[in-house]
N, C-alpha and C positions, 0 to 999 in steps of 0.2 A: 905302643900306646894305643888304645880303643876309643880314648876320650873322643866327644866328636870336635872336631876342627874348628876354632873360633876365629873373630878377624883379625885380635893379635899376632894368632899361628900363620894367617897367613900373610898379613904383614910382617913378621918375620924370614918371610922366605921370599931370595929372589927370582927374579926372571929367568937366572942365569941355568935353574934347573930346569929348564924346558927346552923340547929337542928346537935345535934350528935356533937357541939363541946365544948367537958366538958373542967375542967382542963387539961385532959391527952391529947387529943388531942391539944388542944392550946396551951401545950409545944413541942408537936409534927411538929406541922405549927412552930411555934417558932423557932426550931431547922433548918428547911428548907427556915426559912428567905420571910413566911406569916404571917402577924400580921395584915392587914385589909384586907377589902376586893377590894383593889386597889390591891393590893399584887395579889392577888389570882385570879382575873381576868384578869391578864397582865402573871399570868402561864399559860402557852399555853400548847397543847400535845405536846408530841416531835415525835407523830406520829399518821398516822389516820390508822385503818383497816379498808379497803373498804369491806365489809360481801357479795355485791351483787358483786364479783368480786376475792373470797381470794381463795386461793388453799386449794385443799382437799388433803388427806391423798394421797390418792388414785392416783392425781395427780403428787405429788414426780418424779424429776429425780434424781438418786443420783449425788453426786458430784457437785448441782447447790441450788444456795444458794434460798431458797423460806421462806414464812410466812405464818404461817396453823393455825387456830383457834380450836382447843380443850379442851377435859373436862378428869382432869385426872384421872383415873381408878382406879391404885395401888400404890405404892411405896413403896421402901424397901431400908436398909440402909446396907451395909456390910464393913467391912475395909479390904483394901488389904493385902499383903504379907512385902508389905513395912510398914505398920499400918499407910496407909492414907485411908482417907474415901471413899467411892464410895456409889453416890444415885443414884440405878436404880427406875425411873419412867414411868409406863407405860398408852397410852394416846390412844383417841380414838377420832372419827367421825364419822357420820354417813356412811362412804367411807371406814374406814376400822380401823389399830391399828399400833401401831409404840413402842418402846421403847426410852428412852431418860436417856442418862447417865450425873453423874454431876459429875467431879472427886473432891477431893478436898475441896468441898461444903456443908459439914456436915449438914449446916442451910436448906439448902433443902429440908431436910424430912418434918423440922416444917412447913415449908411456905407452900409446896405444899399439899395440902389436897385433900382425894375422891372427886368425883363431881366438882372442881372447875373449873372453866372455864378460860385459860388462851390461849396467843400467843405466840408461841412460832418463833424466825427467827434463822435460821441456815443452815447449809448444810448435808442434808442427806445422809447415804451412806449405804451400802448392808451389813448384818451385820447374817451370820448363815442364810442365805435364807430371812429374814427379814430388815424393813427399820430401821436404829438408828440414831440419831442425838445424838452428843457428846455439852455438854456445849452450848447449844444455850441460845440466849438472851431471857429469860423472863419475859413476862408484864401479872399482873395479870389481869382479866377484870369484873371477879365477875359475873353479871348476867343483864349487860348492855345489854339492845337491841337497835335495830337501823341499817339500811344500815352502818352507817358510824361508825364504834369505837372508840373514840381519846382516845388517850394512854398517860395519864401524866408524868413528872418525875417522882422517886418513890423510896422510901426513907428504903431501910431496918432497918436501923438504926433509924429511926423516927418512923418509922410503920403508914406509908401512903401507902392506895393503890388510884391504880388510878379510880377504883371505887366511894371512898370516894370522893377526887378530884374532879370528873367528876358530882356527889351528889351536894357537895358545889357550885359551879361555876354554876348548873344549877337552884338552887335554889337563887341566887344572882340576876341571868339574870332574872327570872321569878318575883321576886321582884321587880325588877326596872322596869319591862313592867309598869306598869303603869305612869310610871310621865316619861320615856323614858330615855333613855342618853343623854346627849347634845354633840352636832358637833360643835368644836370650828373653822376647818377649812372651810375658807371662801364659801360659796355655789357656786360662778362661777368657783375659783379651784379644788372642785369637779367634775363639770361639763367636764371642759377643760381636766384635764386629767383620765373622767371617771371613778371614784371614788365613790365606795358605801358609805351610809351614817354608822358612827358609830358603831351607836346602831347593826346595819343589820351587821355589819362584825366581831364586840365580839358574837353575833350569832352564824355569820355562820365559826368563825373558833373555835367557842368550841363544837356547835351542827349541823351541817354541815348535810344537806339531801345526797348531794353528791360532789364528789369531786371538779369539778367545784365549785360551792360555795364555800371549803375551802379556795382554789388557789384566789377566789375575795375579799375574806377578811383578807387572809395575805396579798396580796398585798395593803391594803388599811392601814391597822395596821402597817406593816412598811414602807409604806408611811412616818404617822405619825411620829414615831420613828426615819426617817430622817430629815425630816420639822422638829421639835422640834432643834435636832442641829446644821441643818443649818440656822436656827432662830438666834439662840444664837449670831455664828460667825458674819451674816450678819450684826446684831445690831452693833456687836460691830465695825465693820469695817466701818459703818456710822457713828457712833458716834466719832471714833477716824476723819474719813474724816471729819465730819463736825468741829472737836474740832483742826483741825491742818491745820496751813498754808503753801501753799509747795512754794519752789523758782520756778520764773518763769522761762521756757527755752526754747530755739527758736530752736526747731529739725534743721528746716532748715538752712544750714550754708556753707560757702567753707570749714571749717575745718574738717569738717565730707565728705566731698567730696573729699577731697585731699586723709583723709585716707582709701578713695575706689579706689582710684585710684592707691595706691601706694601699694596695696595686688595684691600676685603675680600670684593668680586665683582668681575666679568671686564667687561669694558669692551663697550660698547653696540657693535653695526656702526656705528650714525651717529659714536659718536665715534670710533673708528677711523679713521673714511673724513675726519672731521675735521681728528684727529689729522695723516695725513697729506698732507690739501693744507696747513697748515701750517706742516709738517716738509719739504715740497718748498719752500719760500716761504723756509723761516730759512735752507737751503742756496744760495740764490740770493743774488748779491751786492747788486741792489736792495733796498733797504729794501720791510718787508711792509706791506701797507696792507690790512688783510679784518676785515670784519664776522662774526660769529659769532652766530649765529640759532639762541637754543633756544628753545621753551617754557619755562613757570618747573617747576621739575624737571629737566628734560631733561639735566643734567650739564656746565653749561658752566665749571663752577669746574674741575673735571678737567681739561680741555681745556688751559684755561686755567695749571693747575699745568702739563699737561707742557709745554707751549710754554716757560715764567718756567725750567724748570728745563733746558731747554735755553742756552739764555743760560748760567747759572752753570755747567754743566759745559762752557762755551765759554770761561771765563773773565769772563762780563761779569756785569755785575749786573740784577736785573728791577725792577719798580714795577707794583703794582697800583693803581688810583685808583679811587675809588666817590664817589656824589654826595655823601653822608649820611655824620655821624660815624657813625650807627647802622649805615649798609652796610658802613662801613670796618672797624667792629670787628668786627664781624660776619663777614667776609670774613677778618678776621685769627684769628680762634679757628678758622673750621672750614679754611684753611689749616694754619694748626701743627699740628690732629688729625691734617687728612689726612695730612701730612708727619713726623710724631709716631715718630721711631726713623731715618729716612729719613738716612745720612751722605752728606759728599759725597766720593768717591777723589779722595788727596790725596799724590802720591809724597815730597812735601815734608816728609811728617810721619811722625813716630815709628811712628804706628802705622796708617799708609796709608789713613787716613780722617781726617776734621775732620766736627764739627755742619755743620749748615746757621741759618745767623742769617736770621730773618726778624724784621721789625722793623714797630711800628705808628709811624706820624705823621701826630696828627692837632693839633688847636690843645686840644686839653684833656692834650697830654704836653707838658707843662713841665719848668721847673729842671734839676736835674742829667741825668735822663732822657733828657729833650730833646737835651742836647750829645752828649749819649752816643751816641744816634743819628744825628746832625747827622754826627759825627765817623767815625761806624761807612761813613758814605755815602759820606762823604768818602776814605775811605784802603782803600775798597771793600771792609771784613771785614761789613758787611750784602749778605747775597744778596741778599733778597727785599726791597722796603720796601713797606706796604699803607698807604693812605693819603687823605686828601681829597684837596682844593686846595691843603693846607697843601706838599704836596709839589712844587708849583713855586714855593713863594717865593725870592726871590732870596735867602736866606741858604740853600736851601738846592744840594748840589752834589756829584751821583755822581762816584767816580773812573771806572768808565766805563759807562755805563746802555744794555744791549744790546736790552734787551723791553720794552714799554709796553704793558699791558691795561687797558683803559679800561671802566668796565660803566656801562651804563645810557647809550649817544652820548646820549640826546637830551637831559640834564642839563649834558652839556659844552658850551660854543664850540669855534669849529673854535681860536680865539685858544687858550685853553688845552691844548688837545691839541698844538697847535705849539710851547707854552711846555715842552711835558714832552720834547718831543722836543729841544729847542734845549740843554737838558740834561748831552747828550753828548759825550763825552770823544772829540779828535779830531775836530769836526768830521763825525762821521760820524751818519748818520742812524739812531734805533734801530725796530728793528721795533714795529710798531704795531696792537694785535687790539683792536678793536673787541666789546665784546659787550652786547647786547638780549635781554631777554625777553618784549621788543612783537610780534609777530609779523608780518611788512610780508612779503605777496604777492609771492612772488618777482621778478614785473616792477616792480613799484613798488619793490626794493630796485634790482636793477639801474639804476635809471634815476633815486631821489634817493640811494642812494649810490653813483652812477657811479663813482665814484675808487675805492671798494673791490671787493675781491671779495668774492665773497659764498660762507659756509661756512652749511649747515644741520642742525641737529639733529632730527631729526625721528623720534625714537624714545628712551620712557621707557625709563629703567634699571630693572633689576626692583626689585621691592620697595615700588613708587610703589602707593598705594592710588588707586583711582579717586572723585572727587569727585560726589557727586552734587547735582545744580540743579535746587532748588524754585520756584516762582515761586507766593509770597502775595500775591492780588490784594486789597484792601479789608482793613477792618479785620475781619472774620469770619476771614479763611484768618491774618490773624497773630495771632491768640491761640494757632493748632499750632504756631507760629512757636516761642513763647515757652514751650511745653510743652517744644517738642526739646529746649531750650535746658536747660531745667533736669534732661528726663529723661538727657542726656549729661553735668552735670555731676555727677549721684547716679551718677552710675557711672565718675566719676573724671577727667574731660577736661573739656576747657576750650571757649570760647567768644571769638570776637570780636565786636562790634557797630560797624558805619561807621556812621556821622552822614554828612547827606546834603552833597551840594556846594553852596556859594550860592555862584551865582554868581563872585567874583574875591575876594569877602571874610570874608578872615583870620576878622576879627571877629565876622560873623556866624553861621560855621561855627565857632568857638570856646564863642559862646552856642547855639547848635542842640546842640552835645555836650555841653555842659555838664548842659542843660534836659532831654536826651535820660539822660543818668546820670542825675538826682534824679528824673526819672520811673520808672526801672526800679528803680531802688535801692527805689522806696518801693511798688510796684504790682507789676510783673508779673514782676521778680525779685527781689522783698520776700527777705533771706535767706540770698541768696547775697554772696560777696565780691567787689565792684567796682573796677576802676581808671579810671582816666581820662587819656586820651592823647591830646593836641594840640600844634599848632606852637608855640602863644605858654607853653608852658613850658620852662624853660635846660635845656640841655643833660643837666643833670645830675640834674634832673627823671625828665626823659623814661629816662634809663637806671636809676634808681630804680624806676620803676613799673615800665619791660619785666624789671629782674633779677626781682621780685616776682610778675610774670606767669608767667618760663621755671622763678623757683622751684615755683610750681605754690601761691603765698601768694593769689594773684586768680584768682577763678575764671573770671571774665566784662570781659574789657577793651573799655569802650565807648572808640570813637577817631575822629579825622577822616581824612583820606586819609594822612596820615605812615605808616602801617604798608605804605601801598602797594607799597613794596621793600623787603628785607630785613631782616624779622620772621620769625622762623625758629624757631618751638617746634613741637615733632613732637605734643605731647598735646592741642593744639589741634584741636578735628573738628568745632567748627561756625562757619562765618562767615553772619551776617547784615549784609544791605547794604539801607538804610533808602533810602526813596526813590530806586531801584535805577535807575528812569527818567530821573535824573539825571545820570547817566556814561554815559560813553562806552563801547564795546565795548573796547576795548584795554583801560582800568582795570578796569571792571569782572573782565574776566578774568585780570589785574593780583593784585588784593585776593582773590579764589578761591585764587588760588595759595597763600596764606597757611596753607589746608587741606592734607591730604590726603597731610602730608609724614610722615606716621610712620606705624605699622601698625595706626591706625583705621580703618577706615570713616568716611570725613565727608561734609558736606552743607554749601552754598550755598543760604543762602536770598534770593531775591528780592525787597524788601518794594516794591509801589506801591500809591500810593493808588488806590481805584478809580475809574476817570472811568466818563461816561457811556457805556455802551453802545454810545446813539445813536450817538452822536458818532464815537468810537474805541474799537475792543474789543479792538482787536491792539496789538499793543509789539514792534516787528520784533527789538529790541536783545533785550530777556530772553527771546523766545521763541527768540532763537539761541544764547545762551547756555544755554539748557536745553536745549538739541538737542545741542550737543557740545562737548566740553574740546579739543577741537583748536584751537590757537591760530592755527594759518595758515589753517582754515578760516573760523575767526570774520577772519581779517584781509580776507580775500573779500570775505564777507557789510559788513564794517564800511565797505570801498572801496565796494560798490555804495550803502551805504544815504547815504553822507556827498557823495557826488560826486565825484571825483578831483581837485579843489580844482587848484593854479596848481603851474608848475614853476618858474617867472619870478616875480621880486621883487615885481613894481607891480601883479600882478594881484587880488582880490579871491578869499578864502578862493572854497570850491565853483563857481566859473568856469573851467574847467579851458582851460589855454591852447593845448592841443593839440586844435585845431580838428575832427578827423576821425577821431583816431587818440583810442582807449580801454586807459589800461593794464592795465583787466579784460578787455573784448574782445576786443585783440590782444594776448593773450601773446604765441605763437608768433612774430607779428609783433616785438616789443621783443628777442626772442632774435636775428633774423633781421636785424636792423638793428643790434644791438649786435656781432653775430658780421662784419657788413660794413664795420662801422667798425674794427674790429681788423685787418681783411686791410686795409683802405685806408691807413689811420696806419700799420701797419706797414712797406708799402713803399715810404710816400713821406709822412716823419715832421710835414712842414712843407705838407702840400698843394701843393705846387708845380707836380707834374703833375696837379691835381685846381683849376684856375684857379677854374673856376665855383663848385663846392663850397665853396672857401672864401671868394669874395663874398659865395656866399650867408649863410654861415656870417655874416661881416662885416655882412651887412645885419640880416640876421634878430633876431641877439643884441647886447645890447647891451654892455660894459665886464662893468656891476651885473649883468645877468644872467648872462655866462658864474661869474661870480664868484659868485653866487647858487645857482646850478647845482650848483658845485665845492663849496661850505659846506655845502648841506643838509643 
């Protein structure tokens, strides 16, 4: 055969042809999850040692963390006083000698042997007149030569070195030199965005002359590794546009005019620029598919009105759906304000205008109400309907449902969001706007909501006060805590307190709030008026206490995370968040939001308990949240601190299955691959002239994953 070698081919072939790997080792790859030699070739090092560039012995500052290449001399094993182990190891260069202690590490002794040549990274420090390193990271390297070292993963438990490794993977490459590997991506999109061939970048990122060529074939590998998923998404978001017919809608209109005219400031640049990718989207016959990215503030309910009122002056009718009864009503009072006078042109009528009917549905409008609405949907004299889940039940059924606004995606299934679209009068598909106020890193939206496009708001409307973030460590910094608290409400504003998160249960965050109200009520807001707000109270509860809170009847509403969306009182100016260490960066700035919405001055307070010092003195999460209200900055910070966790269904949260490729890393990358995927799909819908491409595709993903992929 001459063909050159694809990743099929070598996914079809095992380990078991390469020298040195008997039974023992091929349970050993086995254990590490290599079983061919695609496996084995897609292990990359997790690090290179540059030789014409590493620090010597000699070199050493103490107290600065460095990576020295030696060969170890002695070793010796003793147990403390406590009868834990201690391996002292001593290590040499041609520059001079060091010792290296392992505490704890008994296996040490076995692993490290005379003569062997290993790398050692750690931080040196002065030790009896001489250098020691405690516990540093060691990669063994055996008797590799070469400027460049790449250092595999390395399995003590399996009994892989990265010698063996770096053996295999060389002898693989040097087998395939003859019939080549094949480049499935297209030769002009290498060109355009300079891109080494293949074969040249499994090369030069396993045998690498110098660093420079490492750095040109990761880049080119996980190129690959992004094109591959944003292949997937793009198919399928052609295939759904070509397989669905969307309602047609005339952006332009008086009724969308009126309702600019009748807001009581002028519209932000971001929503304009919003507004009309959009309004380009609802003139287009495909059915719309776009996410909508604001900050909490940032105007997305706007947005979202002019969109819902394009439908109606199209003739069709809208649907707003929220997670929460509390979002739903909530979305429906400052809907009707906003809309409050707004008619719709109507040549049919006497007096060439009609109301606008918007309508609530949720499961607490009953009886008569209920048909009322039921029927209003039905014979299409409801515009607007705002609603839960209660608005895809099967009793219920638009005469013809043009727009679907969905807030908060990650409350829905992708099932329900299908269920609202299926909807549709005629068969046809209704436009569908997606809106968040999580804030998700512009590659990371690209690439888990592939199927949508993505709109950003990224500019308050005036009149947003800015929030200020305190962060009370220990119990000392929250007794000011609990001053602000009260000196804000002697001066007429209100106060939230979050109860902290346990863990998954209801129950025990219901006793933490609880326990948390009868402590302030009796101690350190002795005096003021309290409410209390949690899941395990009905429905009709929980809207009891918030009317009493937006009356301005509770001064101080202690609560669990339920407030975390769409809790909406302007007089409110302080949130307190109890064991702050406990949430996540997206909620936490979530629950902020809750501030800073009316023309106070407010403030976020941080509360953790103080840990030791010693120990930990830092809290990457609150000290970013008191650096900035940016919510897409915090989404940055939150992607590096969390690990970029899996794109595919079967992997393990924080394992991120893109091997080489980082969606903080490569941005520009993820643009560059999604912009190549759109020129490839689009002129040649099916892969047909792209054969290889979409084996790979076929091999790579599985049924679960591309489907996994398309849900996220």
């Amino acid at each position: 055969m001459s063909e050159p070698i694809t990743l099929r081919d070598l996914a079809g072939m095992s380990v078991e042809r390469l020298k040195g790997v008997g039974p023992k080792k091929l349970a050993s790859l086995e254990k590490v999850q290599i079983e061919n030699l695609f496996d084995l070739v897609t292990t990359y090092p997790r690090r290179w040692v540059d030789r014409t560039n590493e620090a010597r012995i000699a070199d050493l500052v103490p107290g600065e963390e460095a990576l020295v290449l030696v060969t170890v001399r002695s070793v010796n094993k003793r147990m403390t006083r406590n009868r834990r182990a201690m391996v002292n190891v001593n290590v040499g260069d041609g520059s001079g000698r060091m010792d290296v202690v392992f505490f704890n590490q008994p296996w040490r002794e076995r692993q490290l042997k005379e003569g062997l040549q290993i790398a050692l990274f750690g931080k040196a420090d002065t030790y009896r007149g001489g250098l020691q390193m405690s516990n540093p990271v060691v990669d063994l390297i055996g008797d590799r030569t070469g400027r460049i070292v790449p250092i595999y993963p390395q399995s003590e438990k399996a009994q892989i070195n990265t010698w063996e490794m770096a053996g295999w993977v060389e002898e693989t490459l040097r087998r395939c030199a003859a019939r080549g590997i094949a480049d499935p991506v297209p030769s002009a999109v290498r060109s355009e965005h300079r891109l080494i061939p293949r074969s040249e970048a499994l090369e030069g990122i396993h045998l690498p002359e110098d660093m420079k060529q490492k750095e040109r074939a990761r880049r080119r590998l996980a190129f690959d590794e992004l094109l591959r998923v944003q292949l997937v998404l793009v198919l399928r978001k052609r295939a759904l546009e070509r397989g669905q017919h969307g309602v047609t809608h005339t952006p332009e209109g008086e009724l969308v005019e009126r309702f600019y005219d009748s807001l009581p400031y002028p519209l932000t640049g971001a929503q304009r620029r919003t507004i009309d990718e959009i309004f380009a989207d609802l003139a287009n016959p495909h059915p719309m598919h776009r996410l909508l990215q604001g900050d909490v503030g940032a105007g997305k309910t706007v947005v979202s009105v002019a969109a819902m009122l394009v439908a109606v002056q199209s003739g069709h009718q809208a649907a707003l759906m929220a997670p929460t009864e509390v979002l739903a009503e909530q979305h429906a009072t400052s809907v009707r304000e906003m809309l409050d006078g707004v008619t719709v042109p109507d040549p049919d009528n006497l007096f060439g205008d009609r109301p606008l009917r918007i309508e609530l549905l949720t499961n607490r409008v009953t009886g008569a109400a209920r048909k009322d609405v039921l029927a209003g949907l039905a014979d299409g004299s409801v515009d607007i309907a705002i609603g839960t889940h209660a608005l895809i039940q099967d009793a219920v059924g638009f005469e013809s449902l043009g727009m679907v606004v969905v807030d908060e995606q990650h409350r829905f299934g992708v099932e329900q969001r299908s269920a609202l679209r299926d909807k549709s009068a005629g068969g046809r598909m209704p436009d569908t706007l997606v809106m968040t106020a999580t804030p998700i890193p512009r590659t990371a939206a690209m690439t888990v909501y592939g199927d949508l496009d993505v709109s950003v708001l990224d500019e308050l409307p005036p009149g947003r006060t800015p929030i200020v973030t305190m962060w009370a460590n220990g119990t000392l910094m929250e007794t000011g805590v609990w001053r602000d608290v009260r000196s804000e409400v002697e001066a007429g504003r209100q106060a939230y307190v979050v109860c902290p998160l346990i863990g998954e249960s209801d129950k025990l965050e219901v006793a933490s709030a609880e326990e948390t109200f009868e402590r302030l009520a009796n101690d350190e807001l002795e005096g003021l008026s309290l409410g209390l707000l949690h899941g395990k109270l009905t429905p009709d509860e929980k809207e009891a206490t918030m009317d009493r809170f937006r009356s301005g009847e509770i001064d101080v509403l202690v609560a669990t995370t339920v407030i975390e969306v769409g809790v909406d009182v302007p007089n409110a100016t302080v949130m307190v968040i109890l064991d702050a260490d406990r949430f996540g960066i997206a909620q936490l700035h979530q629950l902020r939001g809750r501030v800073g919405r009316g023309e106070h001055a407010s403030t976020c307070w941080l509360v953790t308990q103080q840990t030791d010092p010693e120990v930990d003195a830092s809290n990457p999460r609150v000290e970013a949240l008191v650096e900035t209200t940016d919510g897409f900055a915090l989404a940055e910070v939150d992607l590096a601190l969390r690990g970029e966790g899996t794109l595919m269904s079967s992997a393990q949260k924080g394992r991120s299955d893109l091997k080489l490729a980082s969606l903080r890393r490569d941005r520009n990358l993820v643009e560059l691959a999604r912009e190549a995927a759109f020129s490839i799909v689009d002129s040649d819908p099916d892969l047909a002239q792209h054969p290889l491409l979409a084996d790979e595709l076929d091999m790579i993903f599985s049924d679960q994953d591309e489907e996994f992929l398309s849900r996220s």
